[in-house]
Structure formats: C-alpha cells, structure tokens
VEXLO-572844 format. One line per field, with one value per residue (C-alpha): residue in one letter; chain; y, z, x. Coordinates in steps of 0.5 Angstrom, whole numbers. Each point is the difference from the previous one (the first is absolute). Layout:
res <- A	...
chain <- A	...
north <- Y	...
up <- Z	...
east <- X	...
END
This chain:
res <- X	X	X	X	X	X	X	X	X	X	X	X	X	X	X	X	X	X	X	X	X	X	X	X	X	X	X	X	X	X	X	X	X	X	X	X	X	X	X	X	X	X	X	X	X	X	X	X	X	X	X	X	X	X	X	X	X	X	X	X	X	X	X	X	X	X	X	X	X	X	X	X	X	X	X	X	X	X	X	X	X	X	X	X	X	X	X	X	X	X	X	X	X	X	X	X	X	X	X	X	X	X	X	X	X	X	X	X	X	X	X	X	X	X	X	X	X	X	X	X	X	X	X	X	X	X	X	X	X	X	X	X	X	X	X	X	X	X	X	X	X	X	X	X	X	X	X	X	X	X	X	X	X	X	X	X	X	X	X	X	X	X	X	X	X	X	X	X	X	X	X	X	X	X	X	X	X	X	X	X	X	X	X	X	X	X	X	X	X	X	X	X	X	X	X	X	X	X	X	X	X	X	X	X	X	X	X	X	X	X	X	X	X	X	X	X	X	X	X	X	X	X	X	X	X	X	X	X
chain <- A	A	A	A	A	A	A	A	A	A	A	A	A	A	A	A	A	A	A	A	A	A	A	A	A	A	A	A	A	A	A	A	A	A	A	A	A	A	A	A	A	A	A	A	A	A	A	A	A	A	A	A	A	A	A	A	A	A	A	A	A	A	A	A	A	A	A	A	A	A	A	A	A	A	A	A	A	A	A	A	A	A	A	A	A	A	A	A	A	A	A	A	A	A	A	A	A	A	A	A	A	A	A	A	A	A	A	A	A	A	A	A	A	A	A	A	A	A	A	A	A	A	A	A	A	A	A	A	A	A	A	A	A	A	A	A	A	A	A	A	A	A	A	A	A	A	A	A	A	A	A	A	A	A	A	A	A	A	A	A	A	A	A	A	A	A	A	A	A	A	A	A	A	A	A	A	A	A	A	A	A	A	A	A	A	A	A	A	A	A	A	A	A	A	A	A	A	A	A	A	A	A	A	A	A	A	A	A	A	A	A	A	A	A	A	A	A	A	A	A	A	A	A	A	A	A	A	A
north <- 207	-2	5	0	-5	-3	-3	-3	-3	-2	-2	-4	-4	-1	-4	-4	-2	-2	-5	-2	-6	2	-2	6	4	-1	0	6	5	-5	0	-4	-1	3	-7	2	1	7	4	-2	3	1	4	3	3	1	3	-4	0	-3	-1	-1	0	2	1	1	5	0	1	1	1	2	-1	3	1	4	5	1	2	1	-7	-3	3	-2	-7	-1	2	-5	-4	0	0	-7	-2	1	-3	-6	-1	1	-6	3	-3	-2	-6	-2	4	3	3	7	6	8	4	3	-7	-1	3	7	1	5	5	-1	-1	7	-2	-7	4	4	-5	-5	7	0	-7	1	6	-1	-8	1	-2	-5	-7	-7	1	7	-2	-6	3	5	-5	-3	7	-1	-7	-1	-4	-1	-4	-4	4	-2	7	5	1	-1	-2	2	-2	2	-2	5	-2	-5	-5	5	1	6	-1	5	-2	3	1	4	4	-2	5	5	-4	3	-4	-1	-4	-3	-1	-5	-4	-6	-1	-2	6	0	-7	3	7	6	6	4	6	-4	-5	6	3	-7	-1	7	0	-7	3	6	-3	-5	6	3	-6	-1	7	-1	-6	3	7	3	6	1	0	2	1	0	-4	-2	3	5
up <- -240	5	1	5	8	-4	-6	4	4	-5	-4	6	2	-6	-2	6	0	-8	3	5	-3	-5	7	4	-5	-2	9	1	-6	-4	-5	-6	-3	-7	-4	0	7	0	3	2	-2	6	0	6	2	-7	-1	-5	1	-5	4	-5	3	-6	-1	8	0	2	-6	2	-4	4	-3	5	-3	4	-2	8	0	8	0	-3	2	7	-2	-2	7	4	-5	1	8	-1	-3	5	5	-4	-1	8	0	2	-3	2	1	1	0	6	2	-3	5	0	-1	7	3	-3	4	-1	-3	4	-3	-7	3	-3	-7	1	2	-7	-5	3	-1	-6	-3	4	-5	-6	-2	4	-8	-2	-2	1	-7	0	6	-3	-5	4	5	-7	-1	6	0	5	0	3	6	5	6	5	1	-5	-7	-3	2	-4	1	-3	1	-1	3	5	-1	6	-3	1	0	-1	2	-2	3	-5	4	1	2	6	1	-4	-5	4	0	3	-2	1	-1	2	8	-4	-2	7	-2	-5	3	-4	3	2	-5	-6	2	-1	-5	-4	3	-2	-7	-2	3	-4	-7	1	0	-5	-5	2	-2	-6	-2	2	-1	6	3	8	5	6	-3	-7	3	7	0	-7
east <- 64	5	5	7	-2	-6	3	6	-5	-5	6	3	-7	-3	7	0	-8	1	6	-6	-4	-7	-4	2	0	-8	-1	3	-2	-4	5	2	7	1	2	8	0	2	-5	-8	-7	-4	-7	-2	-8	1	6	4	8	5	7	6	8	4	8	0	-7	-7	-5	-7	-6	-7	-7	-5	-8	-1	6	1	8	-1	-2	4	6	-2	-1	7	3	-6	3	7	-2	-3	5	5	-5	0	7	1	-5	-6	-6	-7	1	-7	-7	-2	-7	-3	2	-1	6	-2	2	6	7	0	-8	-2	4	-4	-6	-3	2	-3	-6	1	0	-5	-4	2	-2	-7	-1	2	-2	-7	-2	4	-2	3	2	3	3	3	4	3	3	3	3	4	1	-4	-7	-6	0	-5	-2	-5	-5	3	-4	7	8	6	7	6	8	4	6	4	-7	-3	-8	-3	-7	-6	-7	-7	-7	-5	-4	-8	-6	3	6	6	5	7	7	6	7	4	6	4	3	6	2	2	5	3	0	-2	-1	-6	1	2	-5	-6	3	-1	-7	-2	3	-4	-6	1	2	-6	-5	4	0	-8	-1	3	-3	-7	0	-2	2	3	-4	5	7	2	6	2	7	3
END
C-alpha cells in the first residue's frame, strides 16, 4: 500500500508519534497502542487500521466494510497529515462554535461542493428514523448530538479533535427536507487546509449515507455515491 515518499514518511511519522505519549496519539487519530508499543490500532469513519513497525518496515492491515479502496487509501494520507500537524503542535486546544466550510478562510472556493453534498444528505435520508440514524453515525464513529432546531445532529471527529457536524431538518407539507455541514472553527488553530478539510467532510457524509443504505437497504435517491 505504501510505496516510495509515502512509506518513508508513513514510516518517519508514525515512529515518532509511538514516541509520543498514548495521549496524542488517541487526540490525533483516536488511536490506541498495540501492548508492545509497536504500532497502535485506530478506526476511522469505519475504516480500521492496524499500524506495526517491524525490523526497520511499516506493516499495515486495512478493515473497511464497506470494501471502499478510494477511501481508505485517502484516509491513510489525512492521516499522516494530521500526524504531521499534531507533531508541529497543532492541536484543538479547546471547542470552538460550529461554522460553514464557507466561512472558514479559503471557503468560498468550495462553496458548490458544500451546496452538493448538503443536497445529497437532504435527498437520500429524507426517510430515516432516529434509530437508523443513530447506528450510521456508530458506523463512522460518530453519534447523535444535541441540536436546538434540527430533527436530528450527528457529530464526527475524524482527525486533529476538529468536529465536523451534519444537521437534519425533515421535510413537513410543502416546506422540503434540507441540511447544513458544519465543522469546529478550531480547524482553523490547528490549520487544516480548505481542500483537505472538504474532502474529509465529503467523505464522512458519503460513508455515512453509505453504511446507512447498507444497514437499511435503501436504494440511492441522488447519487449512488458523492464522488467514485
């Protein structure tokens, strides 16, 4: 999976992140240690990776259920991004308030791909329940959280402690189903880029309609998928 720059500098940071304490290590990729401390587990938005240096090499074993190589692949490069970061010192020190990717610097170039998936979630879980919902969000290692207006509110931590949020309004009558992404503004402390910051967001929402669909057995509505 890791071949020539990648496996260097999978290799290079993920030694100096198991020299780091298991505290980082769980903020950053919400990773555990193995019990010999040479390599760690970590699942993310489903996808379980198993990290192990052995005799100077890297060996990695991937469990995705939803089979998604696109996916999980890219994950791995996020990964070693927020490793990085994390190494540099940049962490969410605290939660910030909930905003658009718009509003974020650099949002405006993005603004039709949020338009896109906020569409997307609106379509394809305009029949969902609370329950079904609930055991998608599981799925991605998300939950279900509290939310002033929306009929329901999933929250995810990927990567670096910067939430990425997904709000629900079902439709009533005329007045159509609708929804809004959202992520921490401490993505901004911890300095994630704009385009890695959607791609993350994009992929979360379209593994968690995707474990939804697979849970419930509904068909696509919009897209099959968001993107490949």
């Amino acid at each position: 999976m890791f071949t020539g720059e990648l496996k260097f500098r999978a290799l290079s940071l993920i030694q100096r992140l198991l020299n780091e304490n298991d505290m980082l290590l769980e903020k950053v990729v919400s990773g555990k240690p193995l019990s010999d401390k040479l390599g760690f587990e970590s699942t993310v938005l489903g996808v379980k990776y198993k990290a192990v240096l052995r005799d100077g090499e890297l060996e990695l074993d991937v469990e995705d259920p939803l089979e998604r190589k696109e996916d999980y692949s890219r994950l791995i490069v996020y990964m070693l991004n927020a490793i990085e970061r994390a190494l540099e010192g940049r962490l969410a020190s605290h939660r910030s308030k909930l905003t658009m990717l718009t509003a974020l610097p650099g949002g405006e170039t993005v603004r039709l791909y949020e338009k896109r998936i906020v569409n997307f979630l609106a379509a394809e879980l305009s029949d969902a329940s609370l329950k079904e919902i609930g055991e998608a969000a599981k799925m991605i290692g998300g939950s279900i959280v509290e939310h002033p207006s929306a009929s329901w509110s999933v929250e995810v931590i990927p990567f670096n402690g910067v939430r990425i949020n997904i709000a629900y309004w079902q439709g009533e009558e005329e007045i159509p189903a609708g929804a809004v992404l959202l992520v921490g503004e401490e993505a901004k402390e911890v300095g994630v880029p704009i385009e890695e910051l959607l791609a993350v967001a994009e992929m979360t929402v379209n593994r968690f309609v995707l474990f939804y669909r697979r849970e419930t057995g509904r068909k696509p509505k919009l897209y099959r998928s968001l993107y490949i």
